[in-house]
mmJSON file of the N, C-alpha and C atoms, coordinates in Angstrom:
{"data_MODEL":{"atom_site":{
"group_PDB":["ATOM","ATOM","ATOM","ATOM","ATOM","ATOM","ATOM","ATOM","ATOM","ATOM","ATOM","ATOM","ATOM","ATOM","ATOM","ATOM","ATOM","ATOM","ATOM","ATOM","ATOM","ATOM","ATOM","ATOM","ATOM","ATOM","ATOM","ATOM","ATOM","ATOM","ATOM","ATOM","ATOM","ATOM","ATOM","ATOM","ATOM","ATOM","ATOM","ATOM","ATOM","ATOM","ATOM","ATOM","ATOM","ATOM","ATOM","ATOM","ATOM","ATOM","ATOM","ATOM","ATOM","ATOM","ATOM","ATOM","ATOM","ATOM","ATOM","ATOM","ATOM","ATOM","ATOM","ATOM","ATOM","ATOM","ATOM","ATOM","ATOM","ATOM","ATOM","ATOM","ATOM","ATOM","ATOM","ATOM","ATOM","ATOM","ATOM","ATOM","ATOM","ATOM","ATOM","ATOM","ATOM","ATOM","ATOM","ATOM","ATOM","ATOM","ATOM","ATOM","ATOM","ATOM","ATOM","ATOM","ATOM","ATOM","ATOM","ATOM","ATOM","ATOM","ATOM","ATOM","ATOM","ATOM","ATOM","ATOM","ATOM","ATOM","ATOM","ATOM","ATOM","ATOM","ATOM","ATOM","ATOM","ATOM","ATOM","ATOM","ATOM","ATOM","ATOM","ATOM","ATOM","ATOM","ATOM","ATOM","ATOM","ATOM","ATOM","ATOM","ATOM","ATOM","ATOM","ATOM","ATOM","ATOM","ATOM","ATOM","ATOM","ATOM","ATOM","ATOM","ATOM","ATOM","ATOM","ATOM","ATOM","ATOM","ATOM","ATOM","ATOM","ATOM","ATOM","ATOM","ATOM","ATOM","ATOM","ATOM","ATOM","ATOM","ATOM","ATOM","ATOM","ATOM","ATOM","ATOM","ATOM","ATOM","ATOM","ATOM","ATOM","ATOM","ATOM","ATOM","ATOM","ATOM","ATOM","ATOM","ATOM","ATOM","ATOM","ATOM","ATOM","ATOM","ATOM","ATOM","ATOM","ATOM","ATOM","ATOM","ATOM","ATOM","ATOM","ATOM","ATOM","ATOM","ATOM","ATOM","ATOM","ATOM","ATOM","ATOM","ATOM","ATOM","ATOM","ATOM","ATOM","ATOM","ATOM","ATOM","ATOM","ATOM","ATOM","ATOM","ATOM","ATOM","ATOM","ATOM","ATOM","ATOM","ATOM","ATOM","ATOM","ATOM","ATOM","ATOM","ATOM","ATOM","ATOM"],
"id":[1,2,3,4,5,6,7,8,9,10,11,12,13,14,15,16,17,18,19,20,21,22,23,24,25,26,27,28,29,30,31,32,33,34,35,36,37,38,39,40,41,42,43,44,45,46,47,48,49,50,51,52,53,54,55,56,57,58,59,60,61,62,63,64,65,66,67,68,69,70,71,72,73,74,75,76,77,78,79,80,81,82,83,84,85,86,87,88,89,90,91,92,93,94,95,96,97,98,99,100,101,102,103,104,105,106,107,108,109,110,111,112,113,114,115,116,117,118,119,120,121,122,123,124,125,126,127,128,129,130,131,132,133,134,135,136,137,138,139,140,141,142,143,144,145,146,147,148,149,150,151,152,153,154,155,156,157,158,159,160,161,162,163,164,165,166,167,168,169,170,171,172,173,174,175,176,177,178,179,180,181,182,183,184,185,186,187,188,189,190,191,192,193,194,195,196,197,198,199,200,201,202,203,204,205,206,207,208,209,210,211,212,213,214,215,216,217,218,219,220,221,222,223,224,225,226,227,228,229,230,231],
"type_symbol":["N","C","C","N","C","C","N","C","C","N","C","C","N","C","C","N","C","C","N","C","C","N","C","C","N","C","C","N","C","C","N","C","C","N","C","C","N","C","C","N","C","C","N","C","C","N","C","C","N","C","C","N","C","C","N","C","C","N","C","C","N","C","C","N","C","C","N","C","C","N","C","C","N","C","C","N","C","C","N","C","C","N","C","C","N","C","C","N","C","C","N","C","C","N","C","C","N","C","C","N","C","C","N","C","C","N","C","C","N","C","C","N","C","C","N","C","C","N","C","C","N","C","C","N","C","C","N","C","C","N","C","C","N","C","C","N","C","C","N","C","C","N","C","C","N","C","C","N","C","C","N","C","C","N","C","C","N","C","C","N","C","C","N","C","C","N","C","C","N","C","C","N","C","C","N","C","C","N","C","C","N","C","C","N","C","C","N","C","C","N","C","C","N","C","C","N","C","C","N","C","C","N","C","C","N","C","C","N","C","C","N","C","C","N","C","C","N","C","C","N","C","C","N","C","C","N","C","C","N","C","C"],
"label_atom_id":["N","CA","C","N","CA","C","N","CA","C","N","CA","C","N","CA","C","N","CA","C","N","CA","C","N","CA","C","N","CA","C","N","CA","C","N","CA","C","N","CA","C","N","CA","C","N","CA","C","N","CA","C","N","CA","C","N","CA","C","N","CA","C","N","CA","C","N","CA","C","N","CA","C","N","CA","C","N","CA","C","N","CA","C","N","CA","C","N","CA","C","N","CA","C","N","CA","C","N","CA","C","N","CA","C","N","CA","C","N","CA","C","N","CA","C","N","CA","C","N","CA","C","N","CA","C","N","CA","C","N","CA","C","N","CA","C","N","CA","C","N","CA","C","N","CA","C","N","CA","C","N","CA","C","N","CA","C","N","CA","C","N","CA","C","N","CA","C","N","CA","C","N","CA","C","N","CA","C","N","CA","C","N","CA","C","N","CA","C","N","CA","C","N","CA","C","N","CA","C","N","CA","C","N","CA","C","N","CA","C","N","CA","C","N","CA","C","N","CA","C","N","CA","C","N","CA","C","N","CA","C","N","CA","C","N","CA","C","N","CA","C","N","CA","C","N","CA","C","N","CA","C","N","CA","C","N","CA","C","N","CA","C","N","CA","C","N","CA","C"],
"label_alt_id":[null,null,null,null,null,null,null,null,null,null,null,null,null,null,null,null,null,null,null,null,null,null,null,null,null,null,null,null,null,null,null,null,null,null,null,null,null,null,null,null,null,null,null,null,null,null,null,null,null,null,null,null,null,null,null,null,null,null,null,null,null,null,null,null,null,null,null,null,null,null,null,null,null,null,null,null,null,null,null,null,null,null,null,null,null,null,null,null,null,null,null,null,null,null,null,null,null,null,null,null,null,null,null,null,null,null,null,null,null,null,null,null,null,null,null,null,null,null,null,null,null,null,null,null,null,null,null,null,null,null,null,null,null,null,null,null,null,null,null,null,null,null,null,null,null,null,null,null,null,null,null,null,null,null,null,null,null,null,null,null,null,null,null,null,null,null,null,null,null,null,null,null,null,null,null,null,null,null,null,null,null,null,null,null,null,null,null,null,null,null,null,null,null,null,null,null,null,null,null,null,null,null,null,null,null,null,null,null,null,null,null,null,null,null,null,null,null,null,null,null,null,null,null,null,null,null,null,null,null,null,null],
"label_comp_id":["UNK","UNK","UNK","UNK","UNK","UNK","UNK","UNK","UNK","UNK","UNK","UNK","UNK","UNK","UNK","UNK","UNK","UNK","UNK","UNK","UNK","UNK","UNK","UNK","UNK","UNK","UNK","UNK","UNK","UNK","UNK","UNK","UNK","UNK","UNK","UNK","UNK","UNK","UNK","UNK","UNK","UNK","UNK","UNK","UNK","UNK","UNK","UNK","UNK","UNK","UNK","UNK","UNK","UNK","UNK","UNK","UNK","UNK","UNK","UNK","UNK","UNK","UNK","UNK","UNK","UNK","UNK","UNK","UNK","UNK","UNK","UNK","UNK","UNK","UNK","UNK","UNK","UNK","UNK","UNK","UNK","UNK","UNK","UNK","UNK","UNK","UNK","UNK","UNK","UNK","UNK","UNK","UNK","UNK","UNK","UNK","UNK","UNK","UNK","UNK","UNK","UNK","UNK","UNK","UNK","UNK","UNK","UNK","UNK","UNK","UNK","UNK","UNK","UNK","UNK","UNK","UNK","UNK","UNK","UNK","UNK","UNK","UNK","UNK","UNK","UNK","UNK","UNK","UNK","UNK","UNK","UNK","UNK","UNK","UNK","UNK","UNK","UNK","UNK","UNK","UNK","UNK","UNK","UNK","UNK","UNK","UNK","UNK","UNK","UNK","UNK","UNK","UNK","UNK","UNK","UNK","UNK","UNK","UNK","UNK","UNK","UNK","UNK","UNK","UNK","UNK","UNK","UNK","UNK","UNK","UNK","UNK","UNK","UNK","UNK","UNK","UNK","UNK","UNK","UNK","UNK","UNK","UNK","UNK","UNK","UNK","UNK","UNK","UNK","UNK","UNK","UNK","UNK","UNK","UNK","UNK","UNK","UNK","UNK","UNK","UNK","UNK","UNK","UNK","UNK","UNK","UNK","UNK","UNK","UNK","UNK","UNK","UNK","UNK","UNK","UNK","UNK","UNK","UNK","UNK","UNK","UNK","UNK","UNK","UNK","UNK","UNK","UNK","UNK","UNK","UNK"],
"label_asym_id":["A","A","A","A","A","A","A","A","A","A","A","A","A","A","A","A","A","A","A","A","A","A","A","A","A","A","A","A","A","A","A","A","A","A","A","A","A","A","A","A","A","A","A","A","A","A","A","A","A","A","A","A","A","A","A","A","A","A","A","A","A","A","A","A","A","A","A","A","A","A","A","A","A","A","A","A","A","A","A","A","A","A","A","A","A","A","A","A","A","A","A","A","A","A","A","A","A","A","A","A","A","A","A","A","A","A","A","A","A","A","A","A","A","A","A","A","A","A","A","A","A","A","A","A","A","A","A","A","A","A","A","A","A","A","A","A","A","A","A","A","A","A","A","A","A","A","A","A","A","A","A","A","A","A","A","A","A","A","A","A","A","A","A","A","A","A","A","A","A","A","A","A","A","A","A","A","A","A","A","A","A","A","A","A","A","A","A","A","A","A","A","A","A","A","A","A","A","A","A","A","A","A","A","A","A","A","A","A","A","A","A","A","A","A","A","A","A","A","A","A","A","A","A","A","A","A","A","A","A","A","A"],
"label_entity_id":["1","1","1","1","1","1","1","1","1","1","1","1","1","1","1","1","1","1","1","1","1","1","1","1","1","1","1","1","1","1","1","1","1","1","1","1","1","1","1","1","1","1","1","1","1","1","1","1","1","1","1","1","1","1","1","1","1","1","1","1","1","1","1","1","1","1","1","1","1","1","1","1","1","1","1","1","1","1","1","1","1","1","1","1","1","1","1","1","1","1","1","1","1","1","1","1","1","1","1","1","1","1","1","1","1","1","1","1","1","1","1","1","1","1","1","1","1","1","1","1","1","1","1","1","1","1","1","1","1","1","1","1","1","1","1","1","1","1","1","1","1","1","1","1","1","1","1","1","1","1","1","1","1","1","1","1","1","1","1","1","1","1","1","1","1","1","1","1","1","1","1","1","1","1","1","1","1","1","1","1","1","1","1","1","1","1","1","1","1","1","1","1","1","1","1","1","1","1","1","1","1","1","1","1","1","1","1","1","1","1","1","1","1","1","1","1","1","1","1","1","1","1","1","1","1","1","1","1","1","1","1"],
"label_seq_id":[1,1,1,2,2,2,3,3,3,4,4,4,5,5,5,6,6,6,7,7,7,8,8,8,9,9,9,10,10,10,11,11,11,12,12,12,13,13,13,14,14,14,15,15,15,16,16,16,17,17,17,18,18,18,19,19,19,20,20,20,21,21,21,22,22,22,23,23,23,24,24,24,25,25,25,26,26,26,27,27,27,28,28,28,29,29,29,30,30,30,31,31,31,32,32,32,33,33,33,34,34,34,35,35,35,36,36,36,37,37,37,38,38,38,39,39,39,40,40,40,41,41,41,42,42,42,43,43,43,44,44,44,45,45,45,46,46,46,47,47,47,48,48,48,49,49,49,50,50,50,51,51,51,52,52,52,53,53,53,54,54,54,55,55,55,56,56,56,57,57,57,58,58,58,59,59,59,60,60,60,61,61,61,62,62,62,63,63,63,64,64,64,65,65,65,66,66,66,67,67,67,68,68,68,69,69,69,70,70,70,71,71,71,72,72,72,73,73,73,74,74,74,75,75,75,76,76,76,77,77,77],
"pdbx_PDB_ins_code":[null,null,null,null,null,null,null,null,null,null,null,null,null,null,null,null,null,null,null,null,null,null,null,null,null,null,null,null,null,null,null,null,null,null,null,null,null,null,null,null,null,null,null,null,null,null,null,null,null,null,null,null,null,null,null,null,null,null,null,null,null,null,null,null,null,null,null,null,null,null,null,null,null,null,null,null,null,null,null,null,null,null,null,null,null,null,null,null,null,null,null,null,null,null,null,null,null,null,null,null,null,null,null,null,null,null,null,null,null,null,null,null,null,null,null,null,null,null,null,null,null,null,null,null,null,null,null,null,null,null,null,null,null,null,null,null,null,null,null,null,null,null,null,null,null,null,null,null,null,null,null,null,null,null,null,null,null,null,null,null,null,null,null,null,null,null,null,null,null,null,null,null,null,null,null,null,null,null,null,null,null,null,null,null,null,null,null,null,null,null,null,null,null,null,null,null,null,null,null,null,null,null,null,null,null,null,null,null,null,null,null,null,null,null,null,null,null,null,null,null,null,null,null,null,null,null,null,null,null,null,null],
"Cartn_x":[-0.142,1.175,1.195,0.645,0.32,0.201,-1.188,-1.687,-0.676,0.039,1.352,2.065,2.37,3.613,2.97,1.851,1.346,0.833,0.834,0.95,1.925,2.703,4.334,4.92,4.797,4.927,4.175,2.644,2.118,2.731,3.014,3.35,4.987,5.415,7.047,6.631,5.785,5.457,5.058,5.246,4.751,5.773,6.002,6.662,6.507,7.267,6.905,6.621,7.634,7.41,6.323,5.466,4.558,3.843,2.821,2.239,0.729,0.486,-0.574,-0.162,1.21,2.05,2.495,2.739,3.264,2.835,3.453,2.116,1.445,1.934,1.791,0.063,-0.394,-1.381,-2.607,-2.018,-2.845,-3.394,-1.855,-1.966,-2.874,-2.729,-3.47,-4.699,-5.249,-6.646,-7.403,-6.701,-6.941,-6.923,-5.313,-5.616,-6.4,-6.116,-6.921,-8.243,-8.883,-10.056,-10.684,-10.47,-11.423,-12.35,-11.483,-12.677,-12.646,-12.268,-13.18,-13.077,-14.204,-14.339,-15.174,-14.692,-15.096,-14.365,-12.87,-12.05,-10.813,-10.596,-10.069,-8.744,-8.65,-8.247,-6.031,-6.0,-4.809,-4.872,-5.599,-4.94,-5.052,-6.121,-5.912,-4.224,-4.022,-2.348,-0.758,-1.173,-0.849,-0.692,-1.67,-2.194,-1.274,-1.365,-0.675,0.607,1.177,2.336,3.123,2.603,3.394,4.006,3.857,4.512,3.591,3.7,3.38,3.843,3.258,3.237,4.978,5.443,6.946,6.981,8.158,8.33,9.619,9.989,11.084,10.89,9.492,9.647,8.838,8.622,8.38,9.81,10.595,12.301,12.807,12.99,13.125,12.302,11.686,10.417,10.901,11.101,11.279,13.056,13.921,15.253,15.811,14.643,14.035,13.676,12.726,12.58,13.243,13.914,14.822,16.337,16.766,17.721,18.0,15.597,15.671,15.293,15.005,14.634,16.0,16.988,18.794,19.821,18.885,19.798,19.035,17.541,16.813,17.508,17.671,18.374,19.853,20.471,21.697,21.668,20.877,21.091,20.538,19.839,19.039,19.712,21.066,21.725,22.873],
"Cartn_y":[-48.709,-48.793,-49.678,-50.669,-51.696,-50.833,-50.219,-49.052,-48.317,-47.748,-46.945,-47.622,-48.783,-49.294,-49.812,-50.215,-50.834,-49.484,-48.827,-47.142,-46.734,-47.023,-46.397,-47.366,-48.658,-50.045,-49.369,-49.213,-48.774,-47.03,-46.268,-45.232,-45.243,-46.339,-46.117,-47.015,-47.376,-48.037,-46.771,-45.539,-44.419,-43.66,-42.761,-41.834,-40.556,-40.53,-39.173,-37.815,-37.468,-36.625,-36.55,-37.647,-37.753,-38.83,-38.579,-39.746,-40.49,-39.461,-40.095,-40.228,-40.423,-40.906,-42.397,-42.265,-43.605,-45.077,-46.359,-47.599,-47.707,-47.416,-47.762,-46.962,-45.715,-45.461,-46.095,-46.865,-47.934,-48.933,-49.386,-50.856,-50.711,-49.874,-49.473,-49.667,-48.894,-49.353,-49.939,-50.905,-52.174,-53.329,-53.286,-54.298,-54.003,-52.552,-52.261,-51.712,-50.54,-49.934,-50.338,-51.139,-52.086,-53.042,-54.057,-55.053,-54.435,-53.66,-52.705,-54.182,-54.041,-55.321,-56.345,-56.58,-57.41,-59.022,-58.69,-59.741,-59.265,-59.929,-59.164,-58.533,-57.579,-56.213,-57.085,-57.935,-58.636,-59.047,-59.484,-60.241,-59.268,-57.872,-57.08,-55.939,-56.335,-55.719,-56.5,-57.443,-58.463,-58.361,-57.858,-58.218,-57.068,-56.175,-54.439,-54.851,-55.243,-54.953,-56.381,-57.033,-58.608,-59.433,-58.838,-59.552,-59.273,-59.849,-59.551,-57.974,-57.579,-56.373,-56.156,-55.919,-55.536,-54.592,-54.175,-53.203,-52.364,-52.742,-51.751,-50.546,-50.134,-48.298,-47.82,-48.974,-48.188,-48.123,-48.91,-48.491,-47.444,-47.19,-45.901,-44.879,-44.743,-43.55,-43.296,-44.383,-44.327,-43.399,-43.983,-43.854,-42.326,-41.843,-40.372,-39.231,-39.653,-39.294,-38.917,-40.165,-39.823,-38.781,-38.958,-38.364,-37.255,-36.776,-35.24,-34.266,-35.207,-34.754,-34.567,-35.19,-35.417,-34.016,-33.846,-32.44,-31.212,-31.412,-29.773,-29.77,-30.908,-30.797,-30.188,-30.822,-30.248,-29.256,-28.683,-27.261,-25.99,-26.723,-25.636,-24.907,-26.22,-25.884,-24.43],
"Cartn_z":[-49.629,-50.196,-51.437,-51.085,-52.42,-53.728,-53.727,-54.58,-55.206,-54.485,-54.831,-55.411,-55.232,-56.249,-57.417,-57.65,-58.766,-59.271,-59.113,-60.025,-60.192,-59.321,-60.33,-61.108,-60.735,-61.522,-63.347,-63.644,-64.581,-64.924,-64.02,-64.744,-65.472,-64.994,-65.505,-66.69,-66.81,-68.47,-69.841,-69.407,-70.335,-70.415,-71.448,-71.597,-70.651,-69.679,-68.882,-69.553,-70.727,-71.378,-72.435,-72.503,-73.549,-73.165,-72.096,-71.534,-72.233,-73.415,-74.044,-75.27,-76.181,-77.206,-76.942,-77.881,-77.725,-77.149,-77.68,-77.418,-76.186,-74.871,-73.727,-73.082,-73.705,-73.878,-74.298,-75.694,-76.361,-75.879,-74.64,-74.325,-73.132,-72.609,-70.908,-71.443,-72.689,-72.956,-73.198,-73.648,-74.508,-73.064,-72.141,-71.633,-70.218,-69.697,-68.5,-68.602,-69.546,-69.703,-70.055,-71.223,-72.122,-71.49,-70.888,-69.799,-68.813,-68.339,-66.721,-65.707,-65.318,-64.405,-64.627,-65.842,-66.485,-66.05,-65.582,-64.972,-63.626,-62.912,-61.991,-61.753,-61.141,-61.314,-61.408,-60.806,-61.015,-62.294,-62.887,-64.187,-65.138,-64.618,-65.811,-65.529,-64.582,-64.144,-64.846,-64.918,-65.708,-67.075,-67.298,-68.839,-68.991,-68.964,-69.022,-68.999,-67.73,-67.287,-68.903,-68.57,-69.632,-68.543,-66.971,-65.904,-64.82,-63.633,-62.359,-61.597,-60.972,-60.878,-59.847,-59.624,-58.533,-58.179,-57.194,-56.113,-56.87,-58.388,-58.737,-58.908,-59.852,-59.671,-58.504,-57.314,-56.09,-55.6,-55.465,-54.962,-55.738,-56.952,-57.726,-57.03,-57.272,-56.772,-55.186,-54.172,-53.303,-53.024,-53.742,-53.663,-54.14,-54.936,-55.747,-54.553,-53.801,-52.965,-51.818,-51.247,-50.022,-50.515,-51.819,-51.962,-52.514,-52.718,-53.25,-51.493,-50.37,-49.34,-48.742,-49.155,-48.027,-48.899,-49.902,-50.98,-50.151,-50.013,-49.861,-48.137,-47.651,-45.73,-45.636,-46.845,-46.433,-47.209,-47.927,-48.988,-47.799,-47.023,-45.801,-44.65,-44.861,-43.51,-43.333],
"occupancy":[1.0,1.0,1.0,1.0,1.0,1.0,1.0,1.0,1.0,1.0,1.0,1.0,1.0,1.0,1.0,1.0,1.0,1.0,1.0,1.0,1.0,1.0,1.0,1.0,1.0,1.0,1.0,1.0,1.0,1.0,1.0,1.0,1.0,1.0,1.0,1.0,1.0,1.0,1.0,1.0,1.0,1.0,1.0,1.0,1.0,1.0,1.0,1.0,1.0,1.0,1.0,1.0,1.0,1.0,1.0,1.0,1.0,1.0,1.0,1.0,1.0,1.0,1.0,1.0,1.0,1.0,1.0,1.0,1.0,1.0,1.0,1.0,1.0,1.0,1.0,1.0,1.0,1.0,1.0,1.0,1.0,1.0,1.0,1.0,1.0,1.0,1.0,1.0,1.0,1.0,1.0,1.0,1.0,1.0,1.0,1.0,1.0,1.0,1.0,1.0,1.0,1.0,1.0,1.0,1.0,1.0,1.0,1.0,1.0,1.0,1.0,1.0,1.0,1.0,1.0,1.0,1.0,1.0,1.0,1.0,1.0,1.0,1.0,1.0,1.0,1.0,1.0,1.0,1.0,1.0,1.0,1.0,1.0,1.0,1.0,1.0,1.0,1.0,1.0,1.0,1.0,1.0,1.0,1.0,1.0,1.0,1.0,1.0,1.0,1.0,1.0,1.0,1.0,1.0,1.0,1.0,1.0,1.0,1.0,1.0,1.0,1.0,1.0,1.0,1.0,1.0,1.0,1.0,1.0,1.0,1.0,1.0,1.0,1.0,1.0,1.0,1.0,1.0,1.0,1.0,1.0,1.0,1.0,1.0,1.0,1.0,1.0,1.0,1.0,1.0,1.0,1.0,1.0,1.0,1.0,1.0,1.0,1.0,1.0,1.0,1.0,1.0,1.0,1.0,1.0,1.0,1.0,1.0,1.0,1.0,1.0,1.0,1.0,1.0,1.0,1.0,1.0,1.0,1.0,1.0,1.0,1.0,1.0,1.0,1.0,1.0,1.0,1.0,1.0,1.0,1.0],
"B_iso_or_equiv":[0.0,0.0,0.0,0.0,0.0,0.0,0.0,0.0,0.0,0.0,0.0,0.0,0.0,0.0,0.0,0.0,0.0,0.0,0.0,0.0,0.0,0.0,0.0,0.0,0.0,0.0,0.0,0.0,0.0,0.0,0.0,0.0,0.0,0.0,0.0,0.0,0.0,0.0,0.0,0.0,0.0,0.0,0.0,0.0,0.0,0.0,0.0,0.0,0.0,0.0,0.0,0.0,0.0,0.0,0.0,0.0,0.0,0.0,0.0,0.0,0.0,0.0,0.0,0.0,0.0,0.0,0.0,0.0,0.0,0.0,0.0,0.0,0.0,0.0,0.0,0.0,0.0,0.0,0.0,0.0,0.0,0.0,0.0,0.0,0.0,0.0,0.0,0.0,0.0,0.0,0.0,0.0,0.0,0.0,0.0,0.0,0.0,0.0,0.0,0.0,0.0,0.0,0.0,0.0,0.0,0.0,0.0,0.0,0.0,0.0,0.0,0.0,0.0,0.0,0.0,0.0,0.0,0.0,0.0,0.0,0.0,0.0,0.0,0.0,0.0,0.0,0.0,0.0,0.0,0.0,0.0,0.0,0.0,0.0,0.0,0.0,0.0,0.0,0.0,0.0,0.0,0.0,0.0,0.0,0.0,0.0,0.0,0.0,0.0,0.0,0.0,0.0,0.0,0.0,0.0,0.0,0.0,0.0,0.0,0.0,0.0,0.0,0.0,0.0,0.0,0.0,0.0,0.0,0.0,0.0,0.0,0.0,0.0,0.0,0.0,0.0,0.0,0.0,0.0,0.0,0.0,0.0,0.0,0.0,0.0,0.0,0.0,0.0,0.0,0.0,0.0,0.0,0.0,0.0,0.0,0.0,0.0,0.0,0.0,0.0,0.0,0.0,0.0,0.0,0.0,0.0,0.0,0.0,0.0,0.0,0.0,0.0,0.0,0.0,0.0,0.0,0.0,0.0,0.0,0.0,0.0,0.0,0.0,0.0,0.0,0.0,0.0,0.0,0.0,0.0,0.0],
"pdbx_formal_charge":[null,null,null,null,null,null,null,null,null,null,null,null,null,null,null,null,null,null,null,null,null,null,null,null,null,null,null,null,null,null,null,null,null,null,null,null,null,null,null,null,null,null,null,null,null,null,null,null,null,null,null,null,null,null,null,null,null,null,null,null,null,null,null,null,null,null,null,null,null,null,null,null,null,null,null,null,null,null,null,null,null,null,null,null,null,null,null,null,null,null,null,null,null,null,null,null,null,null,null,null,null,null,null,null,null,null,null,null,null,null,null,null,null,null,null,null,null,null,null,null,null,null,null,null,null,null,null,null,null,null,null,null,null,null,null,null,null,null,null,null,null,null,null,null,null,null,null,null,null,null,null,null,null,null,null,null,null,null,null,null,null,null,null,null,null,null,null,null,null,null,null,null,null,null,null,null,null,null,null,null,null,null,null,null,null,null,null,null,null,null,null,null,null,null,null,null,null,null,null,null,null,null,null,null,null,null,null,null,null,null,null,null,null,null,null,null,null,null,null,null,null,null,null,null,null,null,null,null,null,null,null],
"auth_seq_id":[1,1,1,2,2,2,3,3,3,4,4,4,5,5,5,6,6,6,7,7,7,8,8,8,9,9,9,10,10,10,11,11,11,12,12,12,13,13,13,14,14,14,15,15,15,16,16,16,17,17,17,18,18,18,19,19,19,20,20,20,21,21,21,22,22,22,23,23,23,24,24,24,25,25,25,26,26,26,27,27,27,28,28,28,29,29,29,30,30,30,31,31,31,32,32,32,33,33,33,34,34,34,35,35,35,36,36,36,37,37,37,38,38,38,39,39,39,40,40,40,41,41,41,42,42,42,43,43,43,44,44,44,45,45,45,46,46,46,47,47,47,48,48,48,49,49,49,50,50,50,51,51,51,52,52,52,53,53,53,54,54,54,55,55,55,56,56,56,57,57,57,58,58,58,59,59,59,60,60,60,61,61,61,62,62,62,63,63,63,64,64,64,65,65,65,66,66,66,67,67,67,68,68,68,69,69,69,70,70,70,71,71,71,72,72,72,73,73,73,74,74,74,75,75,75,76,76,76,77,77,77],
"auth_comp_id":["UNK","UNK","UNK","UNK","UNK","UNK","UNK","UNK","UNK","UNK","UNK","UNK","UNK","UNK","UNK","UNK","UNK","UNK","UNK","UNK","UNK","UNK","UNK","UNK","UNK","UNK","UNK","UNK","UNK","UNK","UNK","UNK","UNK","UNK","UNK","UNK","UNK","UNK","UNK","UNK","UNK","UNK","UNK","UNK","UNK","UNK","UNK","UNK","UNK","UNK","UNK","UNK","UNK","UNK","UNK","UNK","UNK","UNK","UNK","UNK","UNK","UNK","UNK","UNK","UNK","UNK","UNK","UNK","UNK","UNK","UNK","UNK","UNK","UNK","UNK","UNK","UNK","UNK","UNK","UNK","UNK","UNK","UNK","UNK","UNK","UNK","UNK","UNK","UNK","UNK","UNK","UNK","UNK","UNK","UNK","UNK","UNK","UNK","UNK","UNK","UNK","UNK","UNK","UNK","UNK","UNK","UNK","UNK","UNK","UNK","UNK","UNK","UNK","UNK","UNK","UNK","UNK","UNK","UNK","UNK","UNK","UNK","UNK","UNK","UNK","UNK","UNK","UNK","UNK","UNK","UNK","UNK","UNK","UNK","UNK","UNK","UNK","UNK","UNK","UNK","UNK","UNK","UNK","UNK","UNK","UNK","UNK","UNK","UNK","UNK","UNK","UNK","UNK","UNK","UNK","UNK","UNK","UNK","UNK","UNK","UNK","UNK","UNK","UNK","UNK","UNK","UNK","UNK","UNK","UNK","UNK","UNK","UNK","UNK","UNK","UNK","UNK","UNK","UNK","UNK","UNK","UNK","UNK","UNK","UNK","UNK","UNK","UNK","UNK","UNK","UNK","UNK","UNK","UNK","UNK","UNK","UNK","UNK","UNK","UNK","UNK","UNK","UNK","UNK","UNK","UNK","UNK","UNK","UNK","UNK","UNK","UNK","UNK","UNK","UNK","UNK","UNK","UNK","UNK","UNK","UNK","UNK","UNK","UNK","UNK","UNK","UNK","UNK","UNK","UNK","UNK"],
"auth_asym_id":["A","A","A","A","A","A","A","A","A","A","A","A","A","A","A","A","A","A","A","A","A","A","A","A","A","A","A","A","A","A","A","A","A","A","A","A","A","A","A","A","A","A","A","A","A","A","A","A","A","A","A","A","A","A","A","A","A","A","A","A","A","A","A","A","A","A","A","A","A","A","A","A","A","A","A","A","A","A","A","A","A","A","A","A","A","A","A","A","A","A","A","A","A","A","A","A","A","A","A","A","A","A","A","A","A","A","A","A","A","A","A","A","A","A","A","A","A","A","A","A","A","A","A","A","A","A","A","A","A","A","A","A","A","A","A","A","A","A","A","A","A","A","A","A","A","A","A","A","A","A","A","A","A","A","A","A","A","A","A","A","A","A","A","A","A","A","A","A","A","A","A","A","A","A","A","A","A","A","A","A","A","A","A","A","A","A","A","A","A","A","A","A","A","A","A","A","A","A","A","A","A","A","A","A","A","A","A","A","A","A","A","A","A","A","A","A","A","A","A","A","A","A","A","A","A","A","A","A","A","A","A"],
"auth_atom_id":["N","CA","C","N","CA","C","N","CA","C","N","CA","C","N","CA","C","N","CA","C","N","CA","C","N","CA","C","N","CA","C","N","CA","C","N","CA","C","N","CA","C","N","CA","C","N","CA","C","N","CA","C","N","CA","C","N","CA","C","N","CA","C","N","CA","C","N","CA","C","N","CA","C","N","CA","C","N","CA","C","N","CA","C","N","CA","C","N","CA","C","N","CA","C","N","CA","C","N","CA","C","N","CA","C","N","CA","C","N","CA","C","N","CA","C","N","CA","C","N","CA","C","N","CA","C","N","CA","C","N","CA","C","N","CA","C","N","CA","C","N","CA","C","N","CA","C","N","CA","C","N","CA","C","N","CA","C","N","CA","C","N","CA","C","N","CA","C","N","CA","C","N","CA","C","N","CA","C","N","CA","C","N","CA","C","N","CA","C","N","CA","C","N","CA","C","N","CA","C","N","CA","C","N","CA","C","N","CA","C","N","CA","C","N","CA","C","N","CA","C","N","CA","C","N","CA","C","N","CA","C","N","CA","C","N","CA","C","N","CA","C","N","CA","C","N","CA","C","N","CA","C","N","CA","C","N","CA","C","N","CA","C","N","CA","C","N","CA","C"],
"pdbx_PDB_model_num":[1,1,1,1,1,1,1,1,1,1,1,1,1,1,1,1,1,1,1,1,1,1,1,1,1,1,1,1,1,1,1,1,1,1,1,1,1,1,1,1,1,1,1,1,1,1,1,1,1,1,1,1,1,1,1,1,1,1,1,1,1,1,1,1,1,1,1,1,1,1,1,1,1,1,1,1,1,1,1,1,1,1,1,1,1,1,1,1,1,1,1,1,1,1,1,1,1,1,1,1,1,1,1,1,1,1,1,1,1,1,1,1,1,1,1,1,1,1,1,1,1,1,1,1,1,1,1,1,1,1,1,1,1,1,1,1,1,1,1,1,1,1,1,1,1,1,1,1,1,1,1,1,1,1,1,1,1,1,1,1,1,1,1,1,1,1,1,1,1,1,1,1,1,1,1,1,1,1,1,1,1,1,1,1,1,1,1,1,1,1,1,1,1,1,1,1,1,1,1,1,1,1,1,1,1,1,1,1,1,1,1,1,1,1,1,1,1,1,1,1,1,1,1,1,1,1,1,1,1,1,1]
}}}
């Protein structure tokens, strides 16, 4: 679960519609690809994010979810 939110944490940093435009492409490379493991995998989350990693676009993502699953239940009935 961890995993999951610190990937939607990094994917809500990109343009959904244009996910290899724009700076956030740049920055992923620079601050995550570039040193690899070179330093550890937190501070290069860090480095990316400009903050500590949080649970907001896992509650989005999450809140996305339950209320595209409570439309297809009552659209079924």
């Amino acid at each position: 679960m961890l995993d999951k939110a610190i990937a939607l944490d990094f994917f809500a940093q990109f343009d959904a519609r244009n996910l290899l435009g724009g700076p956030a492409g740049m920055r992923y490379r620079q601050a995550v690809l570039a040193p690899g493991s070179t330093r550890p995998a937190a501070e290069l989350a860090r480095d990316f994010l400009g903050r500590e990693p949080n649970l907001d676009a896992y509650r989005r993502w999450m809140l996305a979810e339950f209320d595209a699953e409570a439309k297809s239940s009552s659209a079924a009935r």
